[in-house]
C-alpha positions in Angstrom: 75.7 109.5 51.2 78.7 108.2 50.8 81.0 111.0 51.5 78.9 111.9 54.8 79.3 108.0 55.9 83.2 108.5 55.2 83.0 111.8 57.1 81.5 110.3 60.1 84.5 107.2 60.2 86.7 110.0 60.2 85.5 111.6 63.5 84.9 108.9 65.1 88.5 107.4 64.2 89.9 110.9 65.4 87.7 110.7 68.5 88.9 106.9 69.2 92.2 107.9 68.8 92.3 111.2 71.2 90.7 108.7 73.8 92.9 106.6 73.5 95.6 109.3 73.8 94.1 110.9 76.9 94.0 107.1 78.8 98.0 106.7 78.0 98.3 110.4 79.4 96.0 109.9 82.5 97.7 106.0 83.1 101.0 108.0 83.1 100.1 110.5 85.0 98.7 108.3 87.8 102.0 105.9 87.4 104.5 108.8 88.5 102.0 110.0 91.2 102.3 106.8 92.7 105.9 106.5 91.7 106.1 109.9 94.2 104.5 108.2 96.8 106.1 105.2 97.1 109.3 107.0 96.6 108.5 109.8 99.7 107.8 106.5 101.8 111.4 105.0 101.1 113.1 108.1 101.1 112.0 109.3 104.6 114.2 106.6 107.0 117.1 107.8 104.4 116.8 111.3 105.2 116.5 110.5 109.0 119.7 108.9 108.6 121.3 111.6 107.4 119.8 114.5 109.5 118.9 112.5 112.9 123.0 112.3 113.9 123.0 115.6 114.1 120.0 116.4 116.3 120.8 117.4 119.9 117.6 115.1 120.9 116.5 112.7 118.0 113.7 111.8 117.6 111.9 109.4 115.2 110.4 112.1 113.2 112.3 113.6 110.6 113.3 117.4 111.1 115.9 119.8 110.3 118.8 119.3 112.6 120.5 121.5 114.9 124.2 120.6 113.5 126.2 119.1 116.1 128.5 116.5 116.4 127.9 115.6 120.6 125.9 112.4 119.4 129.6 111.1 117.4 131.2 112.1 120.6 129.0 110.1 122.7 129.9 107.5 120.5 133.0 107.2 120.3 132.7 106.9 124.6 130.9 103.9 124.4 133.9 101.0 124.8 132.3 98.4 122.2 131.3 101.0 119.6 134.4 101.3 116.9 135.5 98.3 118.2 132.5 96.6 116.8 133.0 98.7 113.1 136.4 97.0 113.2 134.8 93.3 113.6 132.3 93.6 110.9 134.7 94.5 109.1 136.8 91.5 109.3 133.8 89.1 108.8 132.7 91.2 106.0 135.7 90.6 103.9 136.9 87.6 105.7 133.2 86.3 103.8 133.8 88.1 100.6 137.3 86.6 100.5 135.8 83.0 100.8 133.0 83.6 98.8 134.5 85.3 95.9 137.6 82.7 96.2 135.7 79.2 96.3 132.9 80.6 94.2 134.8 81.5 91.4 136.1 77.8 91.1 133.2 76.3 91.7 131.5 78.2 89.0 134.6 77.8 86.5 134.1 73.6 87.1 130.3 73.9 86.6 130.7 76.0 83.8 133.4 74.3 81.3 133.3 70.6 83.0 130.3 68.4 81.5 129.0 65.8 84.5 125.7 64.4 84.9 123.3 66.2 86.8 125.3 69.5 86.9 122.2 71.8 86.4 120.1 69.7 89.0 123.0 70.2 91.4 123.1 73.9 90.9 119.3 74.2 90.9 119.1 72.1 94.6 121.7 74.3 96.0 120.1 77.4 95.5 116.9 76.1 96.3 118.3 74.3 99.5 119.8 77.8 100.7 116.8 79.3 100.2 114.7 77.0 102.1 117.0 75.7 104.7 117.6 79.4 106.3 120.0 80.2 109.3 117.4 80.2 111.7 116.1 76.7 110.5 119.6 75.5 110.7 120.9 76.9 113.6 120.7 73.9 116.1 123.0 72.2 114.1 125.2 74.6 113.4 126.0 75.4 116.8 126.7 72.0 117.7 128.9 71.8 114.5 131.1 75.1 116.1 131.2 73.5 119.0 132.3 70.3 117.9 134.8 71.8 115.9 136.5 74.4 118.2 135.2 77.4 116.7 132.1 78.6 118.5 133.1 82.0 119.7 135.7 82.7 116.6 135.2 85.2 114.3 136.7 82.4 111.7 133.7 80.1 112.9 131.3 83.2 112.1 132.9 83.9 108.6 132.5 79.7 107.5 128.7 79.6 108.5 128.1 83.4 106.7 129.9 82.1 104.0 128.1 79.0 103.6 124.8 80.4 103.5 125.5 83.0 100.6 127.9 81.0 98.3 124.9 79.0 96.9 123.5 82.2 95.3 127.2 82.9 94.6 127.8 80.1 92.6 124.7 80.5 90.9 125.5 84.0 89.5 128.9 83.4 88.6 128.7 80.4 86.7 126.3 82.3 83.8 128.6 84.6 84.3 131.3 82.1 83.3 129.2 80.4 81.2 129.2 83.6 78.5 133.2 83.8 78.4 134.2 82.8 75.0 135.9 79.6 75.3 137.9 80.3 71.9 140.0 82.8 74.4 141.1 79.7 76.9 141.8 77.4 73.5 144.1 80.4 72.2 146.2 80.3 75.9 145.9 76.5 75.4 148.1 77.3 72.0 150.8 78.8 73.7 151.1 76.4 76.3 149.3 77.8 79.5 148.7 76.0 82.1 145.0 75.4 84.0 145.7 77.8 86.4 147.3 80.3 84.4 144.5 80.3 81.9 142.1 80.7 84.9 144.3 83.4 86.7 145.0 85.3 83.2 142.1 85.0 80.9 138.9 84.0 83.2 139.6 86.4 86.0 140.4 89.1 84.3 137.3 89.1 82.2 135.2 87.9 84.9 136.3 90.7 87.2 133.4 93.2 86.9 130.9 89.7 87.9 133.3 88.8 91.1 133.2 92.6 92.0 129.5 92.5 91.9 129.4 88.8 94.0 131.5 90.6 96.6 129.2 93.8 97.3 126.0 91.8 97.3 127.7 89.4 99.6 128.7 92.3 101.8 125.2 93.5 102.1 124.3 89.7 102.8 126.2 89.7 106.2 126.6 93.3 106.7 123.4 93.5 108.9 123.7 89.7 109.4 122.0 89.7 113.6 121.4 85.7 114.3 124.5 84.3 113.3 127.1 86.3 114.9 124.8 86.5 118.3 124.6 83.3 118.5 127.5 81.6 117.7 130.1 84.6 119.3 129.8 85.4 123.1 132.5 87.9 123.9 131.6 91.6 123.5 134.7 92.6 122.1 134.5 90.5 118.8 130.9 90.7 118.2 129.7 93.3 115.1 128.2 96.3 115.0 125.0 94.9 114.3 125.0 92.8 117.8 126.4 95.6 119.6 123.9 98.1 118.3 120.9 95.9 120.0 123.3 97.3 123.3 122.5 100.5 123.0 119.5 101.6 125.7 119.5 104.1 128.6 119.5 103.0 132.1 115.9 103.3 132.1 115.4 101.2 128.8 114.3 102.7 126.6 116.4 103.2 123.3 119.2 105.7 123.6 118.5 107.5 120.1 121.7 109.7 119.8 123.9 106.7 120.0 121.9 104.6 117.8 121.3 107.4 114.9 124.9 108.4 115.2 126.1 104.3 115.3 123.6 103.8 112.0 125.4 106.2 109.8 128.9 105.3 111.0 127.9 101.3 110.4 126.3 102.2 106.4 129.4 104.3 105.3 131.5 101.0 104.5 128.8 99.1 102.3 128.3 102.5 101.0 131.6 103.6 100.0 132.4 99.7 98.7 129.2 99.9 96.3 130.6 103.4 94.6 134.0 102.2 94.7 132.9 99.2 92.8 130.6 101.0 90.4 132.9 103.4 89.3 135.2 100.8 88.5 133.1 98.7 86.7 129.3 99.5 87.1 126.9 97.2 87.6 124.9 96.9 84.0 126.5 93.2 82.8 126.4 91.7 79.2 127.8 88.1 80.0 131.2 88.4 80.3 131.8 91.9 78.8 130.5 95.1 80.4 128.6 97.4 78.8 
C-alpha cells in the first residue's frame, strides 16, 4: 500500500511539473507573438520612411519603391527646405551647448555642496517642468521675448528650449555626479588643483559618457520641437524644419507627399547619425560614473 501511495505522488508530481512546464512554454510563446505584433506596428512608419522617398507617387501605404531620386530633387527646389535643415541645426546645438554647459554646473553644486533643501529643490524642478509645459507657459513667455528683444531670434528660441529640458538635465546629471568617487577630486586637491581645474580634469572627463547621453536626449527634446519655434519666430528663413514642414501642401491643399516623405528622411539623418556617433563612442549602458 505503501509503495502504490508513493507511486501515485510520483505521477502526479511528474504531471504537476510537465504542466507547469507546458504554461511557461505556452506564456512564452504568446509573449513573442505579441512581441511580433507590436513590433510589425512600430516598424511599418519606419519602413515608409525609408521606401516612401523613393516612390514616384507616395502614398501612405507602404510598398516597394520605384527607385528614384525626383522627390530629393523637388526638394531641394523648394526655397525654405535646406535652409530650414541648417536652422535646426543651430538650435539643436545652440540647446545642447547650453544645456550640457549650465547643467553640468548645476549638477556638480548639487551634487558635492551640502544646503538645506537641495533634494526638494531638485524634486520641484523636475516636477515643475513637467507640469508647467510650453503650451501652459506660453503667454508668458512670449511677453518675456518681447520684453527682452528677442522674439523672432533664433537665440530667444534656444533660451526657452533650453529652459524647458535642463530640469530633467540636471536631474540626470547630478546622480550621475553624485557616483564619482570623491577620493579622485581630494587626490587633485593634493597637488594643488584648482576648482576649475579639478572640475575641467577629473569631473568631465569621467562624466563624459553622462553629458554625451544629456546632449542626444536633449537633441531629440527640440529636434521635432513645433510650438516653440512657431510661435516665438516669424520670418521664414530662420524657422526649422519642423515649422517649415507644416508648409508643405499642393495648391489645391492637400499634403504634397513627395516633398514631405523626402523632407522626413532628410530632417531624421542628423539625430540619427548623432545617436551612433555617440554610441560608438561611449554607448549608452551607464554604471554611475564608469561605463560598462
Amino acid at each position: 500500500m505503501t509503495a502504490t501511495s508513493a507511486a501515485r505522488s510520483g505521477g502526479t508530481t511528474s504531471s504537476t511539473t510537465a504542466a507547469r512546464t507546458a504554461r511557461k512554454f505556452l506564456t512564452r510563446i504568446l509573449f513573442v507573438l505579441a512581441m511580433v505584433v507590436v513590433g510589425f506596428f512600430f516598424a511599418l512608419p519606419l519602413a515608409w520612411l525609408v521606401t516612401a522617398p523613393f516612390s514616384k507617387v507616395p502614398t501612405l501605404t507602404v510598398s516597394w519603391p520605384d527607385w528614384t531620386l525626383e522627390n530629393f530633387r523637388v526638394l531641394t527646389e523648394n526655397p525654405y527646405a535646406l535652409t530650414s535643415i541648417g536652422n535646426s541645426l543651430i538650435l539643436g546645438f545652440g540647446t545642447i551647448a547650453v544645456v550640457v554647459t549650465t547643467g553640468s554646473l548645476a549638477a556638480y553644486a548639487l551634487s558635492r555642496v551640502r544646503i538645506p533643501g537641495r533634494d526638494g529643490l531638485l524634486y520641484g524642478l523636475l516636477l515643475l517642468s513637467s507640469v508647467v509645459t510650453g503650451t501652459a507657459a506660453m503667454v508668458p513667455l512670449f511677453q518675456l521675448m518681447v520684453a527682452t528683444g528677442l522674439i523672432n531670434t533664433q537665440t530667444g528660441v534656444v533660451l526657452a528650449l533650453s529652459g524647458g529640458v535642463l530640469p530633467t538635465v540636471i536631474f540626470i546629471l547630478k546622480d550621475f555626479m553624485d557616483s564619482i568617487p570623491k577620493s579622485y577630486e581630494e587626490s587633485a586637491r593634493l597637488y594643488g588643483a584648482k576648482p576649475h581645474q579639478i572640475l575641467r580634469h577629473v569631473v568631465v572627463p569621467i562624466a563624459r559618457p553622462g553629458l554625451a547621453f544629456v546632449a542626444v536626449w536633449a537633441l531629440v527634446q527640440v529636434w521635432g520641437n513645433f510650438l516653440l519655434p512657431f510661435i516665438l519666430l516669424r520670418s521664414p528663413e530662420s524657422q526649422p524644419a519642423a515649422v517649415i514642414m507644416y508648409t508643405f501642401y499642393t495648391e489645391s491643399g492637400q499634403a504634397d507627399l513627395s516633398l514631405i516623405s523626402a523632407f522626413s528622411l532628410v530632417f531624421s539623418i542628423p539625430v540619427i547619425l548623432l545617436y551612433f556617433l555617440v554610441n560608438r563612442r561611449y554607448g549608452f549602458r551607464f554604471h554611475g560614473g564608469i561605463k560598462s
